[in-house]
N, C-alpha and C positions, 0 to 999 in steps of 0.2 A: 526878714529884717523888720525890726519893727520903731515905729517912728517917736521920738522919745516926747513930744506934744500929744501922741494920741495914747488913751488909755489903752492896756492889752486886755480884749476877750478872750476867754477860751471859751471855744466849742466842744464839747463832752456827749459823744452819742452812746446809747445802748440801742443797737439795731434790732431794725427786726418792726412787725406791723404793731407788736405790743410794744415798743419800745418808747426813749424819749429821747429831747433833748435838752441840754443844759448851757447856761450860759452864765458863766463866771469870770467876773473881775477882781484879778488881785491885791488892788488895792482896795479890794473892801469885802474882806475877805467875810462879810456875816451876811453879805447879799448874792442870794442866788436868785436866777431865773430858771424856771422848771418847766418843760410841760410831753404829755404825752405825744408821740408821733402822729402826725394828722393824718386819719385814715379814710376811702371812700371804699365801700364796695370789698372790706377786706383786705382791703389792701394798702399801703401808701401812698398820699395824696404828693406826689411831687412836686406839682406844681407849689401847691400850698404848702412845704417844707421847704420847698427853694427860696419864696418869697421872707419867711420869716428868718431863714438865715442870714440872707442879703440883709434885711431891717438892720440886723443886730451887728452888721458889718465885721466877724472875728478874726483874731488875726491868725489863728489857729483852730485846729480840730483833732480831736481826739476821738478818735472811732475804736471801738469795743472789738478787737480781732479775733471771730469767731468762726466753729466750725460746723459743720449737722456733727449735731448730738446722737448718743447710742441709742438703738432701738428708735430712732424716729424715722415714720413712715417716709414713703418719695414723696410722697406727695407735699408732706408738712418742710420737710427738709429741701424740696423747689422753692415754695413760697419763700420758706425764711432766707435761702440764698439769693432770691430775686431780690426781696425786701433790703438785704445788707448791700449789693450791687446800685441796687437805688441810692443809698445812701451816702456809698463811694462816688456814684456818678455825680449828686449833685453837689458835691464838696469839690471836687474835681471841676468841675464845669463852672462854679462860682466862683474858682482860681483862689482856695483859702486852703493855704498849706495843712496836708494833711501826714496825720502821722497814727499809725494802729499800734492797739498794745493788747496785751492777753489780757485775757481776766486772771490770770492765774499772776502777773507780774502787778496791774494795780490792787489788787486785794491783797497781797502779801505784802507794800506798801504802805497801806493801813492795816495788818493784821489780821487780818478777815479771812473767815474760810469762805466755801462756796454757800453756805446758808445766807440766802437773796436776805433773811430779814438782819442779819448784823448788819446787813447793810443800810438798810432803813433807819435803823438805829443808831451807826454813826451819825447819817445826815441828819436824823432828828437833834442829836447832841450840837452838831459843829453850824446847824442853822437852826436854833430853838424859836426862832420868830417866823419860822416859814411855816406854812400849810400846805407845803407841796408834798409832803409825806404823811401823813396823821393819817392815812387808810393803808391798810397791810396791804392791799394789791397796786401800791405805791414803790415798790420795789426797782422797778423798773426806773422811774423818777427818780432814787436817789443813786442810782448804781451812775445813770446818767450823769447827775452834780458828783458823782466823786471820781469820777472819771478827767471833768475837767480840773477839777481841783488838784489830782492825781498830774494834771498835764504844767500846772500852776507850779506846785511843786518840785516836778522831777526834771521838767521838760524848759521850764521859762527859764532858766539861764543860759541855757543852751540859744535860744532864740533870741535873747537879749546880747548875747555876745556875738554873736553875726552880724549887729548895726555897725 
């Protein structure tokens, strides 16, 4: 439910220890917040993703619903499921309604195949004043902002009509 005095955030993750996260308000739809996942030691820093989440108070999340990929090792395929697990838990624990979506349903959304850098290349089009993508291993970053945006559009009326 969301309170019609407070503005709506989306939260837009791309899991995983390379990943990021995004923070988008619909009503100003040319401003994004970007940034990679905080990492210690290889890993994600929880505590320090929990913290910036809460800052940014969202009133939603949209998490990247993913699976181990073909051909990857146990070992690479543990971490990235520990890592996505983290990222449930602390959405979960921060009590900020969540909801997953494929990559295969927000990129057909925007049109997009699975080449990371169309993606890049929308967010550079739909935020031309951001520098949260201007380096190609920024991929991650924008996959993140289009995800929420992706939650902005497909998802906020749906949460707007449940006040």
């Amino acid at each position: 439910m969301l309170d019609a005095d407070i503005e709506p955030c989306i939260l837009g993750i791309d899991p995983g220890a390379s990943g990021a996260i995004a923070f988008y308000f619909p009503s100003r739809p040319k401003l994004i917040s970007v940034e990679d996942v905080p990492t210690a030691a290889g890993e994600i820093d929880c505590a320090t993703l929990a913290r910036r989440i809460a800052v940014m108070q969202p009133h939603v999340a949209i998490i990247e619903q993913v699976g181990a990929m073909p051909k990857q090792g146990v070992s690479s395929t543990f971490k990235f499921g520990t890592a996505y697990g983290s990222v449930r838990g602390i959405v979960t624990a921060l009590n900020v309604p969540m909801h997953l979506v494929s990559p295969q349903r927000w990129k057909k959304h925007f049109r997009l195949s699975a080449d990371k850098e169309e993606a890049r290349a929308l967010a550079l089009r739909l935020w031309p004043g951001s520098v949260h993508f201007s380096r190609k291993k920024d991929h991650g970053r924008a996959e993140a902002a289009l995800i929420a945006r992706y939650g902005a559009e497909v998802m906020l009326a749906t949460f707007a009509g449940a006040a």
